[in-house]
C-alpha atoms as an extended CHARMM CRD file, in Angstrom:
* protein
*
       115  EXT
         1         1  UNK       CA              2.0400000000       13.7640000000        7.7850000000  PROA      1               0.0000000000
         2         2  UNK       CA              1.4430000000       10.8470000000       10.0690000000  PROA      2               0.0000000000
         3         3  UNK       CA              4.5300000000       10.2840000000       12.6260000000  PROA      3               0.0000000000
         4         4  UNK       CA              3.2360000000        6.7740000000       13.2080000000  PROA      4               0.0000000000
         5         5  UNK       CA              2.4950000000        4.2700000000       10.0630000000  PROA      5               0.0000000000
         6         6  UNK       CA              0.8700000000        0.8270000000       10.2390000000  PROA      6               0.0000000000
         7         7  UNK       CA              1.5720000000       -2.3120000000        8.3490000000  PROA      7               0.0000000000
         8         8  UNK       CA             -0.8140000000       -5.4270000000        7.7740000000  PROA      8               0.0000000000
         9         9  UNK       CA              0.7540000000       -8.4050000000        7.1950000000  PROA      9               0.0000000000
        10        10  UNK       CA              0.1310000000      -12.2760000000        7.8630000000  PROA      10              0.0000000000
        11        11  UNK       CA              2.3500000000      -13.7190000000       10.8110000000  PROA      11              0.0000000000
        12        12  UNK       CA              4.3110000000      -16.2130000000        8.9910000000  PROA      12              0.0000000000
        13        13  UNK       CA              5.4900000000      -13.5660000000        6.5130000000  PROA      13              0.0000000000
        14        14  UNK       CA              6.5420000000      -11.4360000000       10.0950000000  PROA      14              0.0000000000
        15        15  UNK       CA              8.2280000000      -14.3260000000       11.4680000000  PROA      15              0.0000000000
        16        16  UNK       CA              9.9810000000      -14.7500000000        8.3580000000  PROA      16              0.0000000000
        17        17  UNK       CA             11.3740000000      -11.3420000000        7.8250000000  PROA      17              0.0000000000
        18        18  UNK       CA             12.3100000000      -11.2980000000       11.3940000000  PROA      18              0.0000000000
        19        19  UNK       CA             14.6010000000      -14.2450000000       10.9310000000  PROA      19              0.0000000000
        20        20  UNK       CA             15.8550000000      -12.8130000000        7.3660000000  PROA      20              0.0000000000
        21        21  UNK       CA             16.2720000000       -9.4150000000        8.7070000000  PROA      21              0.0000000000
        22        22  UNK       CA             14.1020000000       -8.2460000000        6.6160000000  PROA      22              0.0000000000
        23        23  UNK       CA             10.6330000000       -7.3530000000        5.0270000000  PROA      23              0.0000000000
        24        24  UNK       CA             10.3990000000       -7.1570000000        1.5730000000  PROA      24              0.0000000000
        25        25  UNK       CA              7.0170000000       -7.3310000000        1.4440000000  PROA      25              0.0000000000
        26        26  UNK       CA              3.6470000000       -9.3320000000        1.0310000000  PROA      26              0.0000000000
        27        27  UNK       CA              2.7970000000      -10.4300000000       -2.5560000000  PROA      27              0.0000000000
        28        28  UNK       CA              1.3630000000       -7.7250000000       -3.0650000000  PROA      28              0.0000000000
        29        29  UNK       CA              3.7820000000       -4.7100000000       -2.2490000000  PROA      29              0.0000000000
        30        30  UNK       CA              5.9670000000       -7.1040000000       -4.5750000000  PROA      30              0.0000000000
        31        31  UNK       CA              4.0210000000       -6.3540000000       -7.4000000000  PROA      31              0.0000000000
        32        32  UNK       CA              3.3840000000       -2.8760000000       -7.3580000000  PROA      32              0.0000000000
        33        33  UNK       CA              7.1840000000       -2.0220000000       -6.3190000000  PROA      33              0.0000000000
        34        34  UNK       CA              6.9610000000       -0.7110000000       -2.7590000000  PROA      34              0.0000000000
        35        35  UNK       CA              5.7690000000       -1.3300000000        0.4910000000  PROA      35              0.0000000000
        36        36  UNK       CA              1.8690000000       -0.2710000000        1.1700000000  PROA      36              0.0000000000
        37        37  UNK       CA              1.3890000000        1.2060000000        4.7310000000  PROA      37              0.0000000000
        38        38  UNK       CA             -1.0870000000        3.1450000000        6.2020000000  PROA      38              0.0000000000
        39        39  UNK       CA             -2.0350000000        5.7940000000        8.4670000000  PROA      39              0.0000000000
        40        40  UNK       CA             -3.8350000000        5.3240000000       11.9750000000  PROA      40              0.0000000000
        41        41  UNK       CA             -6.8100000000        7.3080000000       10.4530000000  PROA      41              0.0000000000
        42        42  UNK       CA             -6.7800000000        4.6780000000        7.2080000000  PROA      42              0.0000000000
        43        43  UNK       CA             -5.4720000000        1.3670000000        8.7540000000  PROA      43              0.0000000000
        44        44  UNK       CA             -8.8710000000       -0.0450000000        9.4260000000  PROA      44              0.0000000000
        45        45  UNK       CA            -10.4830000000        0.8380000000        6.0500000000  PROA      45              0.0000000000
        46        46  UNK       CA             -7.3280000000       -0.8320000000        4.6760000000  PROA      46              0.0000000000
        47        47  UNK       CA             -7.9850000000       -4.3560000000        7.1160000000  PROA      47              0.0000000000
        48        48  UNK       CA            -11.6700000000       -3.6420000000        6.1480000000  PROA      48              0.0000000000
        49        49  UNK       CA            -11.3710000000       -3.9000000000        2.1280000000  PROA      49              0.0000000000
        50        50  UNK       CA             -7.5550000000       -6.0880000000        2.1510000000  PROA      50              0.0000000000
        51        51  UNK       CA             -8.3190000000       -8.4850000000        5.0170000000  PROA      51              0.0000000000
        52        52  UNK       CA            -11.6630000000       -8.8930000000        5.0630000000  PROA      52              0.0000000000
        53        53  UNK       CA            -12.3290000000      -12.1310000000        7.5080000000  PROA      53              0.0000000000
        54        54  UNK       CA             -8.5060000000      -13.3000000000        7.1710000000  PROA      54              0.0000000000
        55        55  UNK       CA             -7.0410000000      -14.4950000000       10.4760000000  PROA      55              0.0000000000
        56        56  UNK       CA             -3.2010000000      -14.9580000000       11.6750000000  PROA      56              0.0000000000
        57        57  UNK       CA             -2.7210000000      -11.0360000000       10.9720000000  PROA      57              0.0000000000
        58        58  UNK       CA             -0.2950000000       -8.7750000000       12.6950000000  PROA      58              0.0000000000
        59        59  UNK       CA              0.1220000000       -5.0330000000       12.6840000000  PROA      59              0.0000000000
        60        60  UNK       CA              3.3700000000       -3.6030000000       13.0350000000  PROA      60              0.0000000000
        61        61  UNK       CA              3.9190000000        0.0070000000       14.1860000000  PROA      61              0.0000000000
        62        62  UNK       CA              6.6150000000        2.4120000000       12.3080000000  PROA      62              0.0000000000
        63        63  UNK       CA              8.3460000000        5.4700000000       12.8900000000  PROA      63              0.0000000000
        64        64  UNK       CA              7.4520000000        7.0190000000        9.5600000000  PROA      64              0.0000000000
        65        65  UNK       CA             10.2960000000        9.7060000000        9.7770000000  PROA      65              0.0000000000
        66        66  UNK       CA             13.2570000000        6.8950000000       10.4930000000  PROA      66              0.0000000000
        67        67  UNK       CA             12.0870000000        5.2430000000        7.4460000000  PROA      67              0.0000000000
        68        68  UNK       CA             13.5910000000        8.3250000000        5.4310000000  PROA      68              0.0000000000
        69        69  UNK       CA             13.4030000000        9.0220000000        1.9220000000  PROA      69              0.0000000000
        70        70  UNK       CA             12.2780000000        5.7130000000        0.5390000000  PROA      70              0.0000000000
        71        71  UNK       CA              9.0810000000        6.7790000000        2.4150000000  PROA      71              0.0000000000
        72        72  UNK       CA              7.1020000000        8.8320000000       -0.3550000000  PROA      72              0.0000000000
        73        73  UNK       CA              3.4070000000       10.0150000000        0.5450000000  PROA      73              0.0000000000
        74        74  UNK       CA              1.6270000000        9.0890000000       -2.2270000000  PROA      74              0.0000000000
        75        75  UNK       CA             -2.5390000000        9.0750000000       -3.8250000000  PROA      75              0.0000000000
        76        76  UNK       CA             -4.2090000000        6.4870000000       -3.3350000000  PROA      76              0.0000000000
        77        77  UNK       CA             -7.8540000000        5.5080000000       -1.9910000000  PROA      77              0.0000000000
        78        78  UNK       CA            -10.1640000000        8.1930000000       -2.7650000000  PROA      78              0.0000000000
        79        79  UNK       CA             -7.0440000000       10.6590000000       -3.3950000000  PROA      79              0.0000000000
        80        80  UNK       CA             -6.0750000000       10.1340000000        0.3290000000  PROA      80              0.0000000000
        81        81  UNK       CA             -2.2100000000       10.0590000000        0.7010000000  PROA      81              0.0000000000
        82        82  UNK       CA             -0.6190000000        6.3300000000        1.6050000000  PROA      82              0.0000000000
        83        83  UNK       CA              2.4270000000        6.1660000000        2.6080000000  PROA      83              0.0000000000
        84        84  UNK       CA              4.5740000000        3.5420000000        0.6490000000  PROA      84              0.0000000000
        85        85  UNK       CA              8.3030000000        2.4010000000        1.3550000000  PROA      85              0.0000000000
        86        86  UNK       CA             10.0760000000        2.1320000000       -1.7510000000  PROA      86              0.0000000000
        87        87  UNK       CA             13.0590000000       -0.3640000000        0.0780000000  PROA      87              0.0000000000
        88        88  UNK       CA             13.1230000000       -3.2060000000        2.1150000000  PROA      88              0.0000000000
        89        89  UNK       CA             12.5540000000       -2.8760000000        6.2030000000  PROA      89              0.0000000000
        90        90  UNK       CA             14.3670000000       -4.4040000000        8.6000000000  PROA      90              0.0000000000
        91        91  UNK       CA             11.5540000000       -5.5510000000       11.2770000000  PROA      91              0.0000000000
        92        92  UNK       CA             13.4950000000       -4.9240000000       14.5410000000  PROA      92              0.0000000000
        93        93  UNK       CA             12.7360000000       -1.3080000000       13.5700000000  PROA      93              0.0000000000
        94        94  UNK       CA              9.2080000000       -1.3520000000       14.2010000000  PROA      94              0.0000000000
        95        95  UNK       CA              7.9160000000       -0.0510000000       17.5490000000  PROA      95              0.0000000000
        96        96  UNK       CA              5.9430000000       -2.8020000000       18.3420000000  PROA      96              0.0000000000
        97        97  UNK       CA              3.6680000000       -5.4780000000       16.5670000000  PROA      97              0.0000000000
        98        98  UNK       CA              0.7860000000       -6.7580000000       17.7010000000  PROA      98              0.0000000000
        99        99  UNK       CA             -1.8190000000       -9.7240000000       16.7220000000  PROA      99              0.0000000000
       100       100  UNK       CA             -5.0180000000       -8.3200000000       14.9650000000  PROA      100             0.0000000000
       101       101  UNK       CA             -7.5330000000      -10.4070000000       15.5130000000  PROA      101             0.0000000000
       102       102  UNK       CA            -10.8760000000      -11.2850000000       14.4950000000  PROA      102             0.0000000000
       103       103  UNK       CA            -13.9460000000       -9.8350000000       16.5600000000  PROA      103             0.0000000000
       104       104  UNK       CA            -17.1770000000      -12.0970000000       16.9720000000  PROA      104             0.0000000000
       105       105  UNK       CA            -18.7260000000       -9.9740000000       13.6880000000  PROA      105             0.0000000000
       106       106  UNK       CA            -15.9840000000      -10.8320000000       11.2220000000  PROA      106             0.0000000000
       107       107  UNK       CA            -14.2750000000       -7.4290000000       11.6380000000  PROA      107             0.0000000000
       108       108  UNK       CA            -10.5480000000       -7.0570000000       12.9730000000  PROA      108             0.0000000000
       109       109  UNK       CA            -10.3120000000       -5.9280000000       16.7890000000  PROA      109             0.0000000000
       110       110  UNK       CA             -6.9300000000       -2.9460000000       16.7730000000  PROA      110             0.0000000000
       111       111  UNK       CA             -5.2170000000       -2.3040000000       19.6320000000  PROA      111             0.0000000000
       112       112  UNK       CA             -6.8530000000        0.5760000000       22.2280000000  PROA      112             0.0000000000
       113       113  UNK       CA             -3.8020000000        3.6200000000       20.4130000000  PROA      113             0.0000000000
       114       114  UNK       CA             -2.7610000000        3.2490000000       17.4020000000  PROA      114             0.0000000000
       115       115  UNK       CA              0.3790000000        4.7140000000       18.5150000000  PROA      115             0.0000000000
């Protein structure tokens, strides 16, 4: 599995988890129970069919193994495994976050590694 793992999320939700000390989640993690992340290989499909135009993004990096065992790898897209983080995440822990921003054609511009 993927040593690295990738979340989307809008910057105002960031900003607030950093100053809550923690990331419970956009709307939509809330919903189905755990927090979706993806893989280097699936992050831009996921920005592609989630994200689609939507500006003020950021995408935080994670060391899947020190999430531990509220990390489960699980089917998803196409019967591709997603990881999803059934707990909350404090956001100091990511390795880095960085803006993902819109390219001149609509589609979102990732940093040069994924890693």
């Amino acid at each position: 599995m993927a040593r690295t793992i990738y979340k989307i999320c809008t910057e105002t939700a960031w900003r607030d988890a950093e100053r809550a000390g923690r990331f419970d989640g956009a709307p939509i993690d809330l919903a189905d129970g755990y927090i979706h992340f993806s893989t280097g290989e699936q992050v831009k499909e996921t920005a592609a069919k989630h994200f689609a135009g939507q500006r003020d993004l950021l995408l935080a990096a994670f060391d899947a193994e020190a999430l531990g065992g509220a990390l489960r790898w699980e089917a998803s897209r196409g019967g591709a495994l997603f990881p999803h983080l059934y707990a909350t995440v404090d956001p100091s822990t990511a390795l880095w976050v960085k803006p993902l921003t819109l390219g001149t054609d609509g589609s979102h511009i990732f940093p040069a590694a994924l890693s």
